[in-house]
C-alpha positions as CSV (number, residue, x, y, z in Angstrom):
1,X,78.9,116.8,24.7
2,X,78.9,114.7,21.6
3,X,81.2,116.3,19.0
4,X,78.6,115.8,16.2
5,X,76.3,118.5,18.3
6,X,78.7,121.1,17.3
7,X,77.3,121.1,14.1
8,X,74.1,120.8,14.3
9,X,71.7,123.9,13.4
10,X,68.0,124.5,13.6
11,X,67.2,123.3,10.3
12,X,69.0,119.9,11.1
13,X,66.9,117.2,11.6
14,X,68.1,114.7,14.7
15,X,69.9,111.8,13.8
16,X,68.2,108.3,14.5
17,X,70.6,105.3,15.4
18,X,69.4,102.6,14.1
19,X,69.8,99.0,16.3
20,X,71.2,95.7,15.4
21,X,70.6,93.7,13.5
22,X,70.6,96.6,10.9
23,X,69.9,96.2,7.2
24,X,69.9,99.2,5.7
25,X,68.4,99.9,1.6
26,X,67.5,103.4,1.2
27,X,69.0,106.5,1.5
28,X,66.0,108.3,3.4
29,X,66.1,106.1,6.5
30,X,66.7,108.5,9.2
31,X,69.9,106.8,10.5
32,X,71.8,107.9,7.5
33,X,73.6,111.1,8.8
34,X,75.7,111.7,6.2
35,X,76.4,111.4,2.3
36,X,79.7,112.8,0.7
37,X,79.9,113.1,-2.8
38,X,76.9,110.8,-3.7
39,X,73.0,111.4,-3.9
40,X,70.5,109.5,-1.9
41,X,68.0,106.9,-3.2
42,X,64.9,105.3,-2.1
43,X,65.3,101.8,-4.0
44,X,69.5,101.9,-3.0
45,X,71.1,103.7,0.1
46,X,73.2,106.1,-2.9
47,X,75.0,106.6,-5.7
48,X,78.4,108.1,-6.1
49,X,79.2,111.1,-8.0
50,X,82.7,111.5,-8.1
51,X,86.0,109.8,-7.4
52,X,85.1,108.5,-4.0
53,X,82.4,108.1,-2.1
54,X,81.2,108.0,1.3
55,X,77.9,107.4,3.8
56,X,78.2,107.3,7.3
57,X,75.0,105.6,9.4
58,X,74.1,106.2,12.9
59,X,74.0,103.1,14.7
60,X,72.7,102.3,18.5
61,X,76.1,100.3,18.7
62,X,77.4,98.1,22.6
63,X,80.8,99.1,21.7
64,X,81.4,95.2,21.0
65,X,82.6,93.7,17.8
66,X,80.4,93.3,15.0
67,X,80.2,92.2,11.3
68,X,79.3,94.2,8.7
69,X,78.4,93.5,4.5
70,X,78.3,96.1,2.0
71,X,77.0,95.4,-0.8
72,X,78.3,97.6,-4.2
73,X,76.4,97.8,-7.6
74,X,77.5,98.6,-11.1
75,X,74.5,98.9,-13.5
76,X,73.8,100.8,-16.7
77,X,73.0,104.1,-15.5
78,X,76.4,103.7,-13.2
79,X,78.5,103.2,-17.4
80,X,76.4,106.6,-18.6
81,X,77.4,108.4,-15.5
82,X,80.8,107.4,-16.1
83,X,80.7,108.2,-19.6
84,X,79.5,111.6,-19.3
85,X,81.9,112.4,-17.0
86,X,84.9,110.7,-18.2
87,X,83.7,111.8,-21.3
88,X,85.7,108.5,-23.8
89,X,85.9,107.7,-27.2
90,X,82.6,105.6,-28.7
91,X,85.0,103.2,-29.6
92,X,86.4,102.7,-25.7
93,X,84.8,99.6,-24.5
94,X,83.5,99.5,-21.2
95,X,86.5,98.1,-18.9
96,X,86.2,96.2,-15.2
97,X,86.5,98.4,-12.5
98,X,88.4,98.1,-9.4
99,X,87.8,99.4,-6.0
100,X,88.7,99.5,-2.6
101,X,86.1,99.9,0.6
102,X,87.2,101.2,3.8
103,X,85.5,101.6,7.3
104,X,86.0,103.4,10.0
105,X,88.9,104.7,8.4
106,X,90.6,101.2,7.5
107,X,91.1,99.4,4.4
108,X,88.9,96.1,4.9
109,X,89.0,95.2,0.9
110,X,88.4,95.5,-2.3
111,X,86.0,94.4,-5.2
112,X,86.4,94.1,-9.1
113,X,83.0,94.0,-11.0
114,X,82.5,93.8,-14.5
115,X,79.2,93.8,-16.9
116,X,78.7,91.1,-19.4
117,X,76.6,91.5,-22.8
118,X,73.4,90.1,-23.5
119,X,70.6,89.6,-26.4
120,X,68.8,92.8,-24.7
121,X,71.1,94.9,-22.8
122,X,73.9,94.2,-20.2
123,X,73.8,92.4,-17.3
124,X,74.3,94.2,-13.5
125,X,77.0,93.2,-11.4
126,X,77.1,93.1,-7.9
127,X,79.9,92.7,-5.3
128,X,79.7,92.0,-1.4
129,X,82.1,92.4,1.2
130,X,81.8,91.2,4.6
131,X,84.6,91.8,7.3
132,X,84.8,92.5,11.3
133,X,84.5,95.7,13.3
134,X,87.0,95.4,16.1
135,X,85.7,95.9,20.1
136,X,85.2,99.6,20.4
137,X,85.4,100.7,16.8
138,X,81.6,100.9,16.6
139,X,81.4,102.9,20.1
140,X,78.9,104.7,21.7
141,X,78.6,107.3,19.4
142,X,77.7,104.4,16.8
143,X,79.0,106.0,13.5
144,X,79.7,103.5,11.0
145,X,81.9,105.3,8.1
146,X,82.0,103.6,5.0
147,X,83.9,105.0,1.7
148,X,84.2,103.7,-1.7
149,X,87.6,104.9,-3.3
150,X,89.9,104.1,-6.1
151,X,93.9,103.0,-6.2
152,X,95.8,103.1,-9.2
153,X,96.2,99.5,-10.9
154,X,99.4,97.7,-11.3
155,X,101.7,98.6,-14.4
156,X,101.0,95.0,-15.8
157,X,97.0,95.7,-15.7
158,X,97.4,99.8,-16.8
159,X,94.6,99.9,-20.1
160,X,92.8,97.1,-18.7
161,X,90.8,98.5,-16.0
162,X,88.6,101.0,-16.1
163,X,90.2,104.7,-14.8
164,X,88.0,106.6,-12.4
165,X,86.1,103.3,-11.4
166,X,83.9,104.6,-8.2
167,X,82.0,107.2,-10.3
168,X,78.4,105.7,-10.6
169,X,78.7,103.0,-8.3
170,X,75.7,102.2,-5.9
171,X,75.9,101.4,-2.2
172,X,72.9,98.5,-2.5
173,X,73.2,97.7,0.9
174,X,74.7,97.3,4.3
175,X,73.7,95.2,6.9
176,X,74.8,95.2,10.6
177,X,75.0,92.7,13.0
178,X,77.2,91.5,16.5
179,X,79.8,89.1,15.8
180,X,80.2,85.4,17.7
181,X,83.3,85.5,16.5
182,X,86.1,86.3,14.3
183,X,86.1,85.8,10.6
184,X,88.0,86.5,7.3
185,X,87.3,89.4,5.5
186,X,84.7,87.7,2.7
187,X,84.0,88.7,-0.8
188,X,81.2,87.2,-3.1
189,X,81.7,84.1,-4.1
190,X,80.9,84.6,-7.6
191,X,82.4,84.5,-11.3
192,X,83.8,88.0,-11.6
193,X,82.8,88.3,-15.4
194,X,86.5,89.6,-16.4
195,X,90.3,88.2,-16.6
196,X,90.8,89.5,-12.6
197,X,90.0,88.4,-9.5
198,X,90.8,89.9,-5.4
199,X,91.9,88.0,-2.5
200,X,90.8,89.6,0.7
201,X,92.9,89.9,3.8
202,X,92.5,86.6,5.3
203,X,92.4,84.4,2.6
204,X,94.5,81.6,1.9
205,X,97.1,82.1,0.0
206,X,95.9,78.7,-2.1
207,X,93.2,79.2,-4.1
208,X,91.9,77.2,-6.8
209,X,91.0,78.8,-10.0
210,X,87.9,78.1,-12.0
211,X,87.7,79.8,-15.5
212,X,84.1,80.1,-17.9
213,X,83.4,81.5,-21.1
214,X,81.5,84.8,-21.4
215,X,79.8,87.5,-23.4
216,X,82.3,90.1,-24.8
217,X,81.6,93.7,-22.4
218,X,79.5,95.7,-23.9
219,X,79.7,98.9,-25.8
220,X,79.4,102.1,-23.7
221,X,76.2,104.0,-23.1
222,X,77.1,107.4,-24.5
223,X,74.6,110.5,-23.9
224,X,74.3,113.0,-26.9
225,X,76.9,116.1,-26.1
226,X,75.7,118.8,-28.6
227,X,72.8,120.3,-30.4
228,X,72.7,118.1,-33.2
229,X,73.3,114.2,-31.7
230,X,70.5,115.7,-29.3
231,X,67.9,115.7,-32.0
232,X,65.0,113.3,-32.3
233,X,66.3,111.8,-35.1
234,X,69.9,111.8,-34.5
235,X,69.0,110.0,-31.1
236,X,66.8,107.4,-32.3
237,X,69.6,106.5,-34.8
238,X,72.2,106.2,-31.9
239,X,70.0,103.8,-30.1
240,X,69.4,101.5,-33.1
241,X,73.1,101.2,-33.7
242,X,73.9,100.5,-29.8
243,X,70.9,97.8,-29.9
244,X,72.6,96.3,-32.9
245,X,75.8,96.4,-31.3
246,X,74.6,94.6,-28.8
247,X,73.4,92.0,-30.7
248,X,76.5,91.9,-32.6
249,X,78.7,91.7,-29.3
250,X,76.5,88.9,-27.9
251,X,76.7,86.6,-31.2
252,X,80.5,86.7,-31.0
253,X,81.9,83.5,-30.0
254,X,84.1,83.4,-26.6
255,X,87.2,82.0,-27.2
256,X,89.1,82.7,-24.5
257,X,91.7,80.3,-25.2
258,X,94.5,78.6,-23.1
259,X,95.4,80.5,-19.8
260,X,99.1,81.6,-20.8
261,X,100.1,82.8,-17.0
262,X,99.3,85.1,-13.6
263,X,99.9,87.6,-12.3
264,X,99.7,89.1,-8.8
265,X,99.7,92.8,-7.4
266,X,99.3,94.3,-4.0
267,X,96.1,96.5,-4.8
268,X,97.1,99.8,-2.5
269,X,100.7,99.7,-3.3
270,X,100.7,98.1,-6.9
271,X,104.0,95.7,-5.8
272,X,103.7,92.6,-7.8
273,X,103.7,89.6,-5.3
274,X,104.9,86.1,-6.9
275,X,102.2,83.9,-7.8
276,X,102.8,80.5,-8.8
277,X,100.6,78.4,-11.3
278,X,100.0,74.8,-11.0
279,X,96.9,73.4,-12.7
280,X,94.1,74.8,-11.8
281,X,95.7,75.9,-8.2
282,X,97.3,79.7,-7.4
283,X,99.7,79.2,-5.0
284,X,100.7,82.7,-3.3
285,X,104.2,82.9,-0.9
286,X,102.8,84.1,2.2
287,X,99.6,85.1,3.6
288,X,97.2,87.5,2.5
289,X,97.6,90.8,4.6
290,X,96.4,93.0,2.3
291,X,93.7,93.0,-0.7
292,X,95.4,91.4,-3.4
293,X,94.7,91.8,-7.2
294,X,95.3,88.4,-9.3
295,X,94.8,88.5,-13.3
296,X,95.7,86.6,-16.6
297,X,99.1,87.2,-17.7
298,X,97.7,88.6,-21.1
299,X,94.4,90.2,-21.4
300,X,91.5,87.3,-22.0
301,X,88.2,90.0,-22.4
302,X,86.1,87.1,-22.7
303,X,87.1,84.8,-20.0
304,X,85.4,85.0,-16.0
305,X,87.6,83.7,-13.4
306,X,86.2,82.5,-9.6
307,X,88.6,81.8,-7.3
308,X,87.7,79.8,-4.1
């Protein structure tokens, strides 16, 4: 008997594995089995409510190997769900997050994503991560477990990044599919919109650095916490001064400046790792094992790195 019929119960509705290729989006298919510490959506699969976060699918799997891609969101209502729970100063500004994605109970990476300011309001950002499901990790049972956690940054990086960075984070998207093959762990191949940047297990450990201007972050979205702030007027004044903000963030030149140095860190154990700068190139001493966290030497707010 299949362990998970130990706790079923009358109320329970049965499970439906999904097949491959799988792309999941919402929360309400019937594959999704279970959510812990996040709600469901229709337009997203969830989003988290507290320091981690986890959804497990059911999927009709062979037992072979298989590649999966999750994709993670950070959007407005993700900064006020943070911000009523973290509860900051209005002067904190909002700060890159960093976090880590495990499956079936294995680290397989991690993702830094960061919002930009524009004219109107600040832009989403979104991070992917692809990696490998071993032979027999996605077994007959066909539970895929995937959890969004947190790891304490490096000393060097401590007021930089954002503390408690899973709560409000979306799960966009995972897709499913067999594998032809081994590959790297893959993250998005995008500008991160901040001074940091991750190196997946499986990269190279030469990467070459490309730097661009950006917006400065913008200020956080704080809701009104007591009788009077939650008045009409009192509200509609808040909003105009956070649209002016806005404004006044975007019209700020970027002048990032010279890159004065990097720095490297192990992301689960914080141990710096010696990183060498030469040009445009990164040049690490080894190969990439684990998840690695790489950032400017001294904080650049308004500077987006890409490695690649």
């Amino acid at each position: 008997m299949s362990v998970g019929l130990w706790f079923r119960t009358d109320f329970d509705e049965p499970s439906v594995p999904a097949g491959l290729p799988l792309e999941l989006t919402t929360g309400m298919h019937p594959s999704v089995t279970i959510v812990d510490q996040m709600v469901r959506g229709r337009g997203i699969i969830g989003r988290v409510t507290g320091d981690f976060g986890a959804v497990a699918v059911k999927v009709a799997g062979t037992g072979g190997p298989v590649r999966v891609a999750v994709s993670i969101g950070l959007d407005e209502v993700s900064t006020r769900w943070w911000a009523d729970r973290v509860r900051p100063s209005r002067t904190t500004p909002e700060l890159p997050r960093l976090v880590t994605l495990r499956a079936q109970g294995r680290i397989r990476g991690s993702a830094v994503l960061a919002r930009r300011q524009g004219w109107r309001g600040a832009a989403s950002s979104e991070a992917v991560l692809e990696f490998d499901l071993a032979e027999g990790e996605l077994d007959g049972d066909g539970l895929l477990m995937i959890e969004l956690g947190e790891t304490p940054p490096p000393s060097w990086a401590a007021g930089r990044l954002s503390g408690r960075p899973v709560v409000g984070l979306r799960f966009n998207r995972i897709t499913v599919r067999e594998s032809t093959g081994p590959e790297p762990t893959r993250g998005s191949n995008t500008p991160t919109g901040c001074d940091f940047a991750v190196l997946q297990p499986g990269a190279s450990p030469v990467q070459r650095l490309v730097t661009q201007p950006v917006p400065a972050a913008p200020p956080l979205p704080l809701t009104p916490r007591n009788k009077l702030t939650r008045r009409r007027p009192a509200r509609a004044a808040f909003k105009a001064a956070r649209a002016a903000r806005r404004v006044a963030y975007r019209a700020m030149p970027a002048r990032p400046g010279p890159l004065s140095g990097v720095l490297a860190a192990d992301v689960m154990t914080g141990e710096p790792i010696a990183v060498e700068l030469s040009g445009d190139e990164i040049r690490l001493p080894g190969p990439v094992e684990a998840p690695v966290l790489v950032g400017a030497a001294r904080p650049q707010p308004t500077l987006s790195w890409r490695l690649r």
